[in-house]
N, C-alpha and C positions, 0 to 999 in steps of 0.2 A: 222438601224439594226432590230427595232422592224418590221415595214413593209416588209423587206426581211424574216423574219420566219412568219409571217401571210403567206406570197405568198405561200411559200412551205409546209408551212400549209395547203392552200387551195388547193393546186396542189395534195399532198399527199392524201387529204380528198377527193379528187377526184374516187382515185384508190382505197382509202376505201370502198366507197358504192357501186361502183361495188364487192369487195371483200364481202361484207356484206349481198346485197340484194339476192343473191340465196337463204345463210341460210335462212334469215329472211321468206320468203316463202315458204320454205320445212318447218320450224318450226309454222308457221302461216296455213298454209293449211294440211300437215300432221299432225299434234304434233308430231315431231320426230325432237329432239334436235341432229342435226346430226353431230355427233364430227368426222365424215369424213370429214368434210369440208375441212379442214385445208389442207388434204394431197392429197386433189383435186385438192388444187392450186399451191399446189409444181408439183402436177404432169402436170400439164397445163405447167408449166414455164419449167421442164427438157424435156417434147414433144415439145416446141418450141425452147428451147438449142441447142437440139437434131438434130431437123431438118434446123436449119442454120449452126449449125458448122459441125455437120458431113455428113449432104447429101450436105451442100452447096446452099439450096433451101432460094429463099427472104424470109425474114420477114413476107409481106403482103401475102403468099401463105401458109405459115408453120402455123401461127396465128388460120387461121378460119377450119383447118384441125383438130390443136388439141385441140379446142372447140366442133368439133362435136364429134372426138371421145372420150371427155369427155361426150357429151349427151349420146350417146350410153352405155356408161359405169356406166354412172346414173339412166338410164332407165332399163339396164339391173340388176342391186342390186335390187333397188325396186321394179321390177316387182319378181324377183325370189328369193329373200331373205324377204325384211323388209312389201313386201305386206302381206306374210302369219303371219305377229306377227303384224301387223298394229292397230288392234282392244285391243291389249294388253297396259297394263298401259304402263306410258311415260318412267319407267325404263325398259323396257324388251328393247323397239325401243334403247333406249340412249344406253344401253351394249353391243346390238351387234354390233351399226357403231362404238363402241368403240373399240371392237374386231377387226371388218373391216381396224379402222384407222391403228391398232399396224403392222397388215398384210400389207397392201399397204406401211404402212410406209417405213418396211422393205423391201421390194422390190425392193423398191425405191433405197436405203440405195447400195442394193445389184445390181443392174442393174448400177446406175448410179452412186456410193460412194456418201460419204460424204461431199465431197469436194466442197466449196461453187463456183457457178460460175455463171458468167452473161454475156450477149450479150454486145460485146466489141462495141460501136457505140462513133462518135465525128460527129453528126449535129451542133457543137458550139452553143454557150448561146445568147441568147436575154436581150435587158437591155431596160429596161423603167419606170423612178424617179429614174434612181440609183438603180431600184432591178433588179441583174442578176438571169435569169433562164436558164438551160440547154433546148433547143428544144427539148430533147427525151421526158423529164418528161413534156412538155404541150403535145407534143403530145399524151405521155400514158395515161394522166390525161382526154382529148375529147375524144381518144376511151372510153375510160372506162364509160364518164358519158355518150355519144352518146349510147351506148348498154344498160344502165341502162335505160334512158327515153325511147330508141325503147322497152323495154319490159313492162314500164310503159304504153305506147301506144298501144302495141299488148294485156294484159292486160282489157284493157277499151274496146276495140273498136272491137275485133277480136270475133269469135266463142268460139273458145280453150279457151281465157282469161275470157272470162264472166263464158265458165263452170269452170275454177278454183277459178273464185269467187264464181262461189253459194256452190261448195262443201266446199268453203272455211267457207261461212254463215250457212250455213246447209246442210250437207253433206246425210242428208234420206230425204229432202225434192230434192234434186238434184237428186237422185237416182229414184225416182218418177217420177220426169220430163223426164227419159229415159236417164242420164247422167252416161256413163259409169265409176264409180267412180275407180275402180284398174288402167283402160287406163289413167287416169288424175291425179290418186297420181303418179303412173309409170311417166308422161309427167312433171310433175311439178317437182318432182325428178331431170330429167335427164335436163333442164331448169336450174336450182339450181348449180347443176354438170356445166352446158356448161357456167354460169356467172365465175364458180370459173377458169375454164380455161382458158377464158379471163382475168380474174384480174391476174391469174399467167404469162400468157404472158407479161402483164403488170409490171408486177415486174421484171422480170427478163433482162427488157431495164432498171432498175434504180439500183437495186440492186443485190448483191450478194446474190443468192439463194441456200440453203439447204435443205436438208429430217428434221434438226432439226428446222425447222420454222413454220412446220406446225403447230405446238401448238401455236406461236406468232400470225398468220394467224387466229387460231380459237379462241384465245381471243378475239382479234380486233373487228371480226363478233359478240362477245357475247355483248359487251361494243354498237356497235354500233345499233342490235336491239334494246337493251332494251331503246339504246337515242332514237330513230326515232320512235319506234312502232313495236309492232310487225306483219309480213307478209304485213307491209308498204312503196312501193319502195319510194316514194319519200319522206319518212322517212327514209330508209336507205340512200339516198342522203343529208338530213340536217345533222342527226347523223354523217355519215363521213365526212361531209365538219367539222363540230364541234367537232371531235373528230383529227382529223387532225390539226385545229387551237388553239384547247386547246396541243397538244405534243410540238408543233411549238412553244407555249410561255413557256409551262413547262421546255423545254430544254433550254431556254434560261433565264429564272429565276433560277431555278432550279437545272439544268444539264443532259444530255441527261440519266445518271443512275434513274432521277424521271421521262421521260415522259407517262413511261406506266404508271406507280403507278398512274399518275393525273389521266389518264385517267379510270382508271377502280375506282376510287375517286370520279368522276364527277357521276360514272354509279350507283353509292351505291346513292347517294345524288337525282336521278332520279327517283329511284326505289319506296324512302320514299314520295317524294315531288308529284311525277307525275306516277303513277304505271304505266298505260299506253303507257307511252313516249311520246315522241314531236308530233306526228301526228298518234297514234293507237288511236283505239274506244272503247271504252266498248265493249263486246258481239263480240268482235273479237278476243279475247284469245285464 
């Protein structure tokens, strides 16, 4: 039993750090602790709902449609909203995507109800030592980490990714260097935005989705920066495999009523021990 809630533990931690590493990025390169998250990912999962139950369109076609048009929608806030308050303290940025999230939420609420629902799939389970897993949830679990590491990749090695690391290191020394800084908070934004629409398509193959999840969605993300580091992807991938297999055993010692509490337990206990987190740096605050 214990190794069967490890698995899904780590399956689940999976679909975490995608879910995580957009924030962790927007908050790491812009400081804008962006409490739209949350209602990003809902909104990813009822556009990919959306587009298999009522146009009838595959999975693999709806998927990468309602990720760009999450970039687009990311790119478009920050460049015409949160760029013009950008320079302003971290409470001005946090109120208004606060504002933004109550707006979208509602939308949401209103376009698609309340009503929770999720992509009806039977690929039947895989069993290996006796732990069965469902094939949708490994499959959700490699897209999710396959697009985490391609942006950890794109990142390191690309044009784009290096300039959102140096505004990331210093953002007037970058500016310097000729590096258009509104074009790259704008792109890092809408980046942020197109992870969360992934991890909602992602979710909405394992679980029943809702407009009222967003806030469970934006805790996850906060819990899971501050394990990994902040604007850390492959800190956001330890954090969620870790925060995934700290719920997996908490629900099982526990009961599934404790596994958030552990986890945002674990995050007070990180906070004091490792300000940091498991793989952030000093001087990247």
């Amino acid at each position: 039993m214990i190794s069967q809630y490890i698995v899904n533990g780590l399956l689940t931690g999976g679909l975490y750090a995608c879910l995580a590493v957009g924030f962790s990025l927007v908050w790491g390169v812009l400081n804008v602790v962006n409490m739209l998250h949350g209602s990003m990912v809902v909104l990813g999962a009822y556009f990919c709902l959306y587009g298999v139950q009522q146009l009838g369109l595959p999975l693999y076609a709806v998927a990468p449609v309602a990720c760009l048009i999450l970039f687009v929608f990311g790119y478009a806030i920050q460049r015409g909203l949160l760029n013009r308050v950008i320079t302003q303290p971290i409470l001005i940025t946090l109120t208004l995507t606060f504002g933004l999230d109550l707006i979208v939420n509602n939308l949401i609420i209103h376009v698609f109800s309340a009503t929770p629902q999720s992509l009806v799939t039977n690929f039947g389970t895989v069993e290996f030592a006796g732990v069965r897993v469902p094939v949708v949830r490994v499959g959700g679990m490699l897209v999710a980490v396959i697009l985490t590491l391609v942006l950890y990749w794109l990142l390191r090695h690309s044009k784009i990714g290096r300039a959102i690391i140096a505004v990331r290191m210093d953002r007037h020394a970058a500016a310097l260097m000729g590096i258009r800084i509104p074009h790259i908070y704008a792109l890092t934004f809408g980046i942020g935005a197109f992870m969360a629409g992934a991890a909602g398509c992602a979710m909405a193959l394992i679980y029943p989705v809702t407009p009222m999840m967003s806030g469970v969605f934006l805790g996850k993300a906060f819990v899971i920066c501050v394990l990994g580091g902040l604007g850390s992807v492959p800190g956001a991938i330890i954090g969620g495999l870790v925060l995934g297999v700290v719920e997996g055993l908490g629900t099982l010692t526990l009961g599934q009523q404790w596994a958030t509490s552990v986890g945002f337990i674990m995050m007070m206990a990180v906070i004091v021990l490792f300000p940091t987190g498991i793989m952030g740096k000093k001087g990247y605050e």
